[in-house]
DSSP file (Angstrom, degrees, kcal/mol; ACC not computed):
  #  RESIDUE AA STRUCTURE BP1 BP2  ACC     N-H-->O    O-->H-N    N-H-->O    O-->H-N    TCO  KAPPA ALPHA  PHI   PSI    X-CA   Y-CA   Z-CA
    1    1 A X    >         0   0    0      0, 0.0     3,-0.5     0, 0.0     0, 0.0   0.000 360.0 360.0 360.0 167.8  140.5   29.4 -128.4
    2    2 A X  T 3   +     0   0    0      1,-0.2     0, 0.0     3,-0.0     0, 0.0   0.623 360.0  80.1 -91.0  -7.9  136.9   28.4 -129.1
    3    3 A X  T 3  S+     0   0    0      2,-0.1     2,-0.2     0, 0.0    -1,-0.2   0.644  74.7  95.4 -89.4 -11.5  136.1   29.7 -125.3
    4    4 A X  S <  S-     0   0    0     -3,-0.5     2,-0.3     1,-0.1     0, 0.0  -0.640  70.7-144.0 -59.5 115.9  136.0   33.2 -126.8
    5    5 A X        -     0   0    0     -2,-0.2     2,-0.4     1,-0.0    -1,-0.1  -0.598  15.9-131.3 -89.4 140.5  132.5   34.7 -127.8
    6    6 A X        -     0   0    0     -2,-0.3     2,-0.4     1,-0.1    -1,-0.0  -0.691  23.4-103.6 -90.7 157.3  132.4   36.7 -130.6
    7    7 A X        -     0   0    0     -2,-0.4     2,-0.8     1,-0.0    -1,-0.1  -0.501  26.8-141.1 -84.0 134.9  130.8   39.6 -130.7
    8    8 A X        -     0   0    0     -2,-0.4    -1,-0.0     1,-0.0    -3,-0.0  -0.732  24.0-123.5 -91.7 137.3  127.5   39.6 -132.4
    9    9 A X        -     0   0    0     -2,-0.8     2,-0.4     1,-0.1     3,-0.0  -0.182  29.3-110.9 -58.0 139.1  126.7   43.0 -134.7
   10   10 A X        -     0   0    0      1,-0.1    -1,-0.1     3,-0.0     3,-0.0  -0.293  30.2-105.3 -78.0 150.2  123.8   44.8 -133.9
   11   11 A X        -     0   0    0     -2,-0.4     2,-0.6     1,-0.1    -1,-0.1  -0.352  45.7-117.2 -56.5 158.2  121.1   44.8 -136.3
   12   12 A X        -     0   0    0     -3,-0.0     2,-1.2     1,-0.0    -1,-0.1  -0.802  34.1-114.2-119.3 149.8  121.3   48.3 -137.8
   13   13 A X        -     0   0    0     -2,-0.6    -2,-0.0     1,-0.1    -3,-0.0  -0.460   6.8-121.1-102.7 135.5  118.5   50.2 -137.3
   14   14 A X        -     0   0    0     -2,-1.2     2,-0.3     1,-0.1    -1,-0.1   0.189  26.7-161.5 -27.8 124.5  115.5   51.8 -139.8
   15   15 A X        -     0   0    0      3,-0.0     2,-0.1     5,-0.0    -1,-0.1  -0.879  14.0-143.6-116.8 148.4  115.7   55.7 -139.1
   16   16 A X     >  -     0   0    0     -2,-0.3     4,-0.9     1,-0.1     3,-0.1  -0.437  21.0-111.7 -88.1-167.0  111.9   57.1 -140.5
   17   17 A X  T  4 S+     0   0    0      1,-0.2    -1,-0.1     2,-0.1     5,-0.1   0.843 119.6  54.4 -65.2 -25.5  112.0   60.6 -142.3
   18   18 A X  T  > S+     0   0    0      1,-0.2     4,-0.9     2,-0.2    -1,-0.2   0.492 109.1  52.0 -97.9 -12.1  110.3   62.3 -139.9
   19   19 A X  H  > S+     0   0    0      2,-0.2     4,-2.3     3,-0.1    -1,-0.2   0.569 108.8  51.0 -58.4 -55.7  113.0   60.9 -137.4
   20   20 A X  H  < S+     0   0    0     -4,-0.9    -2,-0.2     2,-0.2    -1,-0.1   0.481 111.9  41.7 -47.8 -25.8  115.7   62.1 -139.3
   21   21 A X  H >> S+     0   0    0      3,-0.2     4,-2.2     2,-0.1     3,-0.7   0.710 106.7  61.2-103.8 -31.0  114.8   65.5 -139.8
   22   22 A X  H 3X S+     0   0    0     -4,-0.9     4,-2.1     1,-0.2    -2,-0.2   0.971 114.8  35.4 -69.5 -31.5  113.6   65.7 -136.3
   23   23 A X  H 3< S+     0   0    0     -4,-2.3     4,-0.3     2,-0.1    -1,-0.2   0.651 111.7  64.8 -85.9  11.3  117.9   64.8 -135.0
   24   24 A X  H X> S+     0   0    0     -3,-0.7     4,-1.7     3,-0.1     3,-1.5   0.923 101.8  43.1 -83.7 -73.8  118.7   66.9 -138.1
   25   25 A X  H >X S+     0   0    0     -4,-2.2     4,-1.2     1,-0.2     3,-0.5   0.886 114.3  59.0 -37.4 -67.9  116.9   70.4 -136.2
   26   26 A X  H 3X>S+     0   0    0     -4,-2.1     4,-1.4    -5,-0.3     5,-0.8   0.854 106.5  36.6 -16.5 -57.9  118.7   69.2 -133.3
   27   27 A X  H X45S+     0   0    0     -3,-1.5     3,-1.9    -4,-0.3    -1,-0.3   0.991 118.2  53.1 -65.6 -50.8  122.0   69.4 -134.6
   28   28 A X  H <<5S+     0   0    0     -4,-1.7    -1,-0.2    -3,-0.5    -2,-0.2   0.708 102.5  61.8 -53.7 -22.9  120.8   72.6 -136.6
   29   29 A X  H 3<5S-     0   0    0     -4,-1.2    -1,-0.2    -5,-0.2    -2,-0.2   0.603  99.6-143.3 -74.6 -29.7  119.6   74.1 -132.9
   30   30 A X  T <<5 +     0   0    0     -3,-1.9    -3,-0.1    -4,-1.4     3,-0.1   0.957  53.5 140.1  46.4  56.1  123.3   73.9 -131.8
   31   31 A X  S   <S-     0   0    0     -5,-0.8     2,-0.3     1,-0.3    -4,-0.1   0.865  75.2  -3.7 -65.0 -75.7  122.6   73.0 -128.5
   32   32 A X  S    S-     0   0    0     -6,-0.2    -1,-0.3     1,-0.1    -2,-0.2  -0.795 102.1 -64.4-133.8 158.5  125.4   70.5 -128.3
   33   33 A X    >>  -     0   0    0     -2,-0.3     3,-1.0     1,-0.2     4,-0.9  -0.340  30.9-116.7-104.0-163.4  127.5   69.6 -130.7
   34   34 A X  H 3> S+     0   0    0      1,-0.3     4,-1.8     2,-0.3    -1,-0.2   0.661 124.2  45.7-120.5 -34.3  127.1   67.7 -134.1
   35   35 A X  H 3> S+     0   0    0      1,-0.2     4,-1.7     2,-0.2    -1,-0.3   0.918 113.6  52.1 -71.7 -39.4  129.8   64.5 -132.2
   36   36 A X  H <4 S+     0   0    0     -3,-1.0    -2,-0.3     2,-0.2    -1,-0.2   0.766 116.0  39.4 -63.7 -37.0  127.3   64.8 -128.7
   37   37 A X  H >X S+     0   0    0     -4,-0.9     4,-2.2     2,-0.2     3,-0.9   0.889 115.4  56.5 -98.5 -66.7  124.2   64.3 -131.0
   38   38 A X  H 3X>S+     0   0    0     -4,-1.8     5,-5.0     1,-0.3     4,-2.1   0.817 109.8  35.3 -18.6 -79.8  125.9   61.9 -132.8
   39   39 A X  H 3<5S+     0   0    0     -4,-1.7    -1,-0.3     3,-0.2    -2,-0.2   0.267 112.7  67.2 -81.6  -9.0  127.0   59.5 -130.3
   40   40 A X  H <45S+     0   0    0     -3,-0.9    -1,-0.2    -5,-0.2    -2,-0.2   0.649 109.8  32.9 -77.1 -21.1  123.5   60.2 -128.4
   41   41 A X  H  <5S-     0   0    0     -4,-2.2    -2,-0.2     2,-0.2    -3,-0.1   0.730 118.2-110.3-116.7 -20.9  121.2   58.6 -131.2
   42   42 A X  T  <5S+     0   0    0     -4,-2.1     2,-0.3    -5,-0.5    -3,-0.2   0.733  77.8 126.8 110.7  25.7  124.3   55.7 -132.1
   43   43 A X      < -     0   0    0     -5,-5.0    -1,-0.4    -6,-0.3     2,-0.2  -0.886  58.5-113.6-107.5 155.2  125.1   57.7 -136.0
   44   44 A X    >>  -     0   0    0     -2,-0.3     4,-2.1     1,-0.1     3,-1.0  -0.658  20.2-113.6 -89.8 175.2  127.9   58.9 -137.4
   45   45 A X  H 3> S+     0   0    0      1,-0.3     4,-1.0     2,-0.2     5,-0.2   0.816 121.2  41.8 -56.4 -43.6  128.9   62.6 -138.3
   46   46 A X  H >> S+     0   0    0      1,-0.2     4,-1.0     2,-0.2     3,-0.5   0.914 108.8  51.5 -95.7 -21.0  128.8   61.7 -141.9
   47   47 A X  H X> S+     0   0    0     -3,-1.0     4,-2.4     2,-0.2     3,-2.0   0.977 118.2  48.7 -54.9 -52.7  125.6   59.6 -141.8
   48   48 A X  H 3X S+     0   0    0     -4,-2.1     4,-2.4     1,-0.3    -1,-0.2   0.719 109.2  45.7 -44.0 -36.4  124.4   63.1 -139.9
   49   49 A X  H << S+     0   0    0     -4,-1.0     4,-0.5    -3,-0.5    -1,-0.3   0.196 111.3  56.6-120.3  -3.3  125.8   65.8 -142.5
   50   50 A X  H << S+     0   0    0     -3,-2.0    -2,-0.2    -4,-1.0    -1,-0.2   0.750 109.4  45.6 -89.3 -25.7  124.1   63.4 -145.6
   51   51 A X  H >X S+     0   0    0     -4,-2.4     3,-2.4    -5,-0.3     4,-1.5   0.976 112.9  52.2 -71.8 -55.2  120.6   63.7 -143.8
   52   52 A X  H >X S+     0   0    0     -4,-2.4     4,-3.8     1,-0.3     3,-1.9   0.970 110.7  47.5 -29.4 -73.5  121.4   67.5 -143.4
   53   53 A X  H 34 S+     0   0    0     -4,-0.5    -1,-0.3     1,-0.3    -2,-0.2   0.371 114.5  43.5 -61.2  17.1  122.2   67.9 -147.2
   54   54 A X  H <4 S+     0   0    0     -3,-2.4    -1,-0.3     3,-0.1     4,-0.2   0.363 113.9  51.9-136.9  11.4  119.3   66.1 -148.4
   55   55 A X  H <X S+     0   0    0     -3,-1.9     4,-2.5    -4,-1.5    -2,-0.2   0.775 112.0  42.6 -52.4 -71.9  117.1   67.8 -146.1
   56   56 A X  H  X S+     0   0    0     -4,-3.8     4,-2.5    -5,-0.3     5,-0.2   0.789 111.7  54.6 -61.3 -28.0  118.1   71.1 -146.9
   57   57 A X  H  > S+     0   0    0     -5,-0.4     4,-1.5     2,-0.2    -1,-0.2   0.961 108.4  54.2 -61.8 -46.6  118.2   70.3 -151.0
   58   58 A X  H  > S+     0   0    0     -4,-0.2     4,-1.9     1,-0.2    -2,-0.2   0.820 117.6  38.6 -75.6 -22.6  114.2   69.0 -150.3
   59   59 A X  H  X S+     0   0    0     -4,-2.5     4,-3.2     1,-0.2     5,-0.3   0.983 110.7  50.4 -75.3 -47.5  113.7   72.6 -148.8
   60   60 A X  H  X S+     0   0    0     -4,-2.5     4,-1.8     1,-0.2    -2,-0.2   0.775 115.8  48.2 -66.1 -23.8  115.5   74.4 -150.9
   61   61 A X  H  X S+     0   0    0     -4,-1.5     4,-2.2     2,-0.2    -1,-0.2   0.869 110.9  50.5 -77.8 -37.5  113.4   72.4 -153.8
   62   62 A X  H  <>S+     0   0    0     -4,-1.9     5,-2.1    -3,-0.2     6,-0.3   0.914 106.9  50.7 -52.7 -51.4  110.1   73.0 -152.2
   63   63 A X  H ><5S+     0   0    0     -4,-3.2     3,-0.8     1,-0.1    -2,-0.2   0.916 112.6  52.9 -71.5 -31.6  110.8   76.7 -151.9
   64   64 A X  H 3<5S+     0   0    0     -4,-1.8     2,-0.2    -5,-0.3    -1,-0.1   0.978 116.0  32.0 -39.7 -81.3  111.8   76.7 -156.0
   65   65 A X  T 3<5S-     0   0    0     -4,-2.2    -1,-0.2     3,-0.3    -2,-0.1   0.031 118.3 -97.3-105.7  47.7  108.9   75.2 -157.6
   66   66 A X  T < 5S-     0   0    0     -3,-0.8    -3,-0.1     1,-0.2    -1,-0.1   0.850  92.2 -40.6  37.8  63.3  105.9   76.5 -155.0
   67   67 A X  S   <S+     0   0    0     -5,-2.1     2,-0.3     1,-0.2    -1,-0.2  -0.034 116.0 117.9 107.2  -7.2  105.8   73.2 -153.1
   68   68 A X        -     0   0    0     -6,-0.3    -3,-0.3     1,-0.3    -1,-0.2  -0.815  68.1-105.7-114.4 123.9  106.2   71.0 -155.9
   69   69 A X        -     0   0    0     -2,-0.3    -1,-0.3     1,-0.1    -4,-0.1   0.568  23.7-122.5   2.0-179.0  109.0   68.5 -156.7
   70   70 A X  S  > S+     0   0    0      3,-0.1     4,-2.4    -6,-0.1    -1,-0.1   0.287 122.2  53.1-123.6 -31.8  111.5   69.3 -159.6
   71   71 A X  T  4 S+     0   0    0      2,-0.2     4,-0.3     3,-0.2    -2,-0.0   0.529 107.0  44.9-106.3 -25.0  109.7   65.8 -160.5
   72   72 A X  T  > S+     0   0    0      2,-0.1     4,-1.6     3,-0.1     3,-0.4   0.783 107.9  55.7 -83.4 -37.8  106.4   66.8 -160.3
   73   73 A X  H  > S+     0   0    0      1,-0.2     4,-2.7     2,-0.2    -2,-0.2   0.970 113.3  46.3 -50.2 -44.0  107.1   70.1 -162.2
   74   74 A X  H  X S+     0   0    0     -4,-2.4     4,-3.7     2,-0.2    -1,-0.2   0.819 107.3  51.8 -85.6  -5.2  108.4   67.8 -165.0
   75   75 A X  H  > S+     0   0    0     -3,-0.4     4,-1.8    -4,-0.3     5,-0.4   0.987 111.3  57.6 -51.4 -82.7  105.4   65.3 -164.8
   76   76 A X  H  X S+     0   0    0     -4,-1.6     4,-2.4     1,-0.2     5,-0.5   0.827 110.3  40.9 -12.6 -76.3  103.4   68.9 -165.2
   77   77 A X  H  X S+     0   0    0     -4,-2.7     4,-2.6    -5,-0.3     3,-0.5   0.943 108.3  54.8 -79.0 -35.4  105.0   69.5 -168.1
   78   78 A X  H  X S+     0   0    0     -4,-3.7     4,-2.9     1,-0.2    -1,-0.2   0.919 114.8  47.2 -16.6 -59.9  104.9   66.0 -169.7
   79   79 A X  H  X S+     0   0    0     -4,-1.8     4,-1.8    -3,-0.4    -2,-0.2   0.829 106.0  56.5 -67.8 -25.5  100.9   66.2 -169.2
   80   80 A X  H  X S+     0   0    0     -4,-2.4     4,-1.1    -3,-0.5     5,-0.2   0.931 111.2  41.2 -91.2 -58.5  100.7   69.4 -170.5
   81   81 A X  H >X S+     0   0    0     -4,-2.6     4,-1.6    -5,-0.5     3,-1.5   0.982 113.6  51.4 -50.8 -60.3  102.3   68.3 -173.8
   82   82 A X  H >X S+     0   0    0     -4,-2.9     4,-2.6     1,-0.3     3,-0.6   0.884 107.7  52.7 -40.2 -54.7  100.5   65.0 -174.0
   83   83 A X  H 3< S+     0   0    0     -4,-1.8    -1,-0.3     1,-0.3    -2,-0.2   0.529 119.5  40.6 -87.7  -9.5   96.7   66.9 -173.5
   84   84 A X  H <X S+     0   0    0     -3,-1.5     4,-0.6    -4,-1.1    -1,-0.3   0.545 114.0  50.1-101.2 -10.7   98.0   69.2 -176.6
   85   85 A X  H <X S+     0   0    0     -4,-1.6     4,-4.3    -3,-0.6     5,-0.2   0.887 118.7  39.3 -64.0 -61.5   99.4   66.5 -178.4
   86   86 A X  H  < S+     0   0    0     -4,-2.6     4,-0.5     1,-0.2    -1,-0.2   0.475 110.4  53.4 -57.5  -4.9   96.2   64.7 -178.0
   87   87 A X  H  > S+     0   0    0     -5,-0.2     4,-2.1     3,-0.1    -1,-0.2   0.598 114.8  47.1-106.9 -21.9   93.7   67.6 -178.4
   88   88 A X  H  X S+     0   0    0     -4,-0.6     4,-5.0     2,-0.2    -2,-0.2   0.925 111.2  52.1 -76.4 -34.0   95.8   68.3 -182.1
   89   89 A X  H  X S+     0   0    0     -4,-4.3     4,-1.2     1,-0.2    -1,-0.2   0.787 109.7  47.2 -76.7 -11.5   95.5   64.7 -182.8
   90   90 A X  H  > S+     0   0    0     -4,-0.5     4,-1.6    -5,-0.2     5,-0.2   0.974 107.3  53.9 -80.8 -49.5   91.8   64.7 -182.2
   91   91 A X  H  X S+     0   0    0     -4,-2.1     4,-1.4     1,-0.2     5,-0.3   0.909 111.1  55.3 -46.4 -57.9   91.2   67.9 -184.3
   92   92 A X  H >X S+     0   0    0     -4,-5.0     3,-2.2     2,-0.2     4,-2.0   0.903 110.0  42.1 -18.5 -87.7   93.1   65.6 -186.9
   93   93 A X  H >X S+     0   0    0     -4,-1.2     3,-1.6     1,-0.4     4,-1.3   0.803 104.4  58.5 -17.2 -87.6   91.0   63.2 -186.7
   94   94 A X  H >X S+     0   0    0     -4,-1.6     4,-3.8     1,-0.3     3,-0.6   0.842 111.9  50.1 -17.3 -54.1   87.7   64.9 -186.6
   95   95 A X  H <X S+     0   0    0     -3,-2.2     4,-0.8    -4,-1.4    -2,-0.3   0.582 107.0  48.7 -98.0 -13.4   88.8   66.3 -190.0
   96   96 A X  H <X S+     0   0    0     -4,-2.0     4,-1.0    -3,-1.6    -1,-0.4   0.639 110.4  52.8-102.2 -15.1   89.7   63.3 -191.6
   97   97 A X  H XX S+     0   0    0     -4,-1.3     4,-1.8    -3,-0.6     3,-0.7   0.936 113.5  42.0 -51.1 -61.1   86.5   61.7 -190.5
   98   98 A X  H 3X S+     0   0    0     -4,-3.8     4,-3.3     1,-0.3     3,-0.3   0.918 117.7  49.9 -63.6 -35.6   84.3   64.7 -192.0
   99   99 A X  H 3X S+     0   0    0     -4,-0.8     4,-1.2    -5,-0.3    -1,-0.3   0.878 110.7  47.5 -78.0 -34.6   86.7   64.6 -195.2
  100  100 A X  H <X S+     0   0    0     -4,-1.0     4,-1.1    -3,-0.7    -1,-0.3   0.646 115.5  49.8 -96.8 -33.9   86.4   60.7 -195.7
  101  101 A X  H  < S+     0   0    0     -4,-1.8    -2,-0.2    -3,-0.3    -1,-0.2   0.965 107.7  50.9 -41.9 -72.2   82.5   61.4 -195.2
  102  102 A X  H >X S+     0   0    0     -4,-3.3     4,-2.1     1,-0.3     3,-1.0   0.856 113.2  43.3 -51.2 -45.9   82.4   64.2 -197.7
  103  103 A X  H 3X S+     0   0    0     -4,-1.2     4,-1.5     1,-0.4    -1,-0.3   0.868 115.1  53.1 -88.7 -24.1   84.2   62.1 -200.5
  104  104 A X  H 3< S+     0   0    0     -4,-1.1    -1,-0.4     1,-0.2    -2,-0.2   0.441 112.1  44.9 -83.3  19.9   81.8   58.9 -199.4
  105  105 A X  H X4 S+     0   0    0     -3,-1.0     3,-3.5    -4,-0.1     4,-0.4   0.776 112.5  53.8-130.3 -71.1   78.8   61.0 -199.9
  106  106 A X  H 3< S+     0   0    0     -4,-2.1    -2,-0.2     1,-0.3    -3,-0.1   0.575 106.1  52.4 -33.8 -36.6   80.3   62.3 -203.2
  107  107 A X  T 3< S+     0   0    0     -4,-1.5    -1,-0.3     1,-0.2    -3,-0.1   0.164 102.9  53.5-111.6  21.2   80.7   59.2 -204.5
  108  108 A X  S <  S+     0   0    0     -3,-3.5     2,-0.5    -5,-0.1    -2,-0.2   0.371  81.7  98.7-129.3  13.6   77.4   57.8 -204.1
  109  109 A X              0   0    0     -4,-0.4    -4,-0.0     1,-0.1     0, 0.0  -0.750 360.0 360.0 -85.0 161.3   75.5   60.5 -205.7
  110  110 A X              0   0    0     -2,-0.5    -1,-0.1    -3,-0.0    -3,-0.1   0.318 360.0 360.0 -61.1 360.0   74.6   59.5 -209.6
């Protein structure tokens, strides 16, 4: 019958990071457990146990490459190639200026 409301969904709602990691220690504190937590903040256990893992991967990533990304280390080494690619291809350069010098010099003495 039409007299029947439907239920409307609830909007679902924006978790920050720092929000996420803070019911992630909760859970980690084992106070109560991982379903009590759960059903206190409205998530589910798996929503819970991906925020875990990709908490604990961003720690575990920090503690790798002394504070730095896996994405900044390879940025690092990108720049670090580019500034020696560029420092050969000025030396080049330089040396094909002076040589292109040398022969114009050469060819306007008598």
């Amino acid at each position: 019958m039409m007299s029947e409301q439907r239920k409307q969904p609830e909007k679902r709602r924006r978790w920050t990071a720092k929000a996420k990691m803070e019911v992630v220690l909760e859970g980690l504190k084992g106070e109560e457990t991982i379903a009590e937590l759960c059903r206190r903040h409205g998530i589910t256990q798996s929503m819970y146990y991906e925020w875990q893992e990709t908490m604990l991967k961003a720690g575990l990533e920090g503690l790798t490459h002394s504070g730095k990304s896996s994405r900044e280390a390879e940025l690092e080494k990108q720049l670090k190639q580019a500034e020696r690619t560029i420092g050969r291809l000025t030396m080049e350069n330089e040396l094909y200026q002076k040589k292109t010098d040398w022969i114009a010099a050469r060819r306007k003495k008598p």
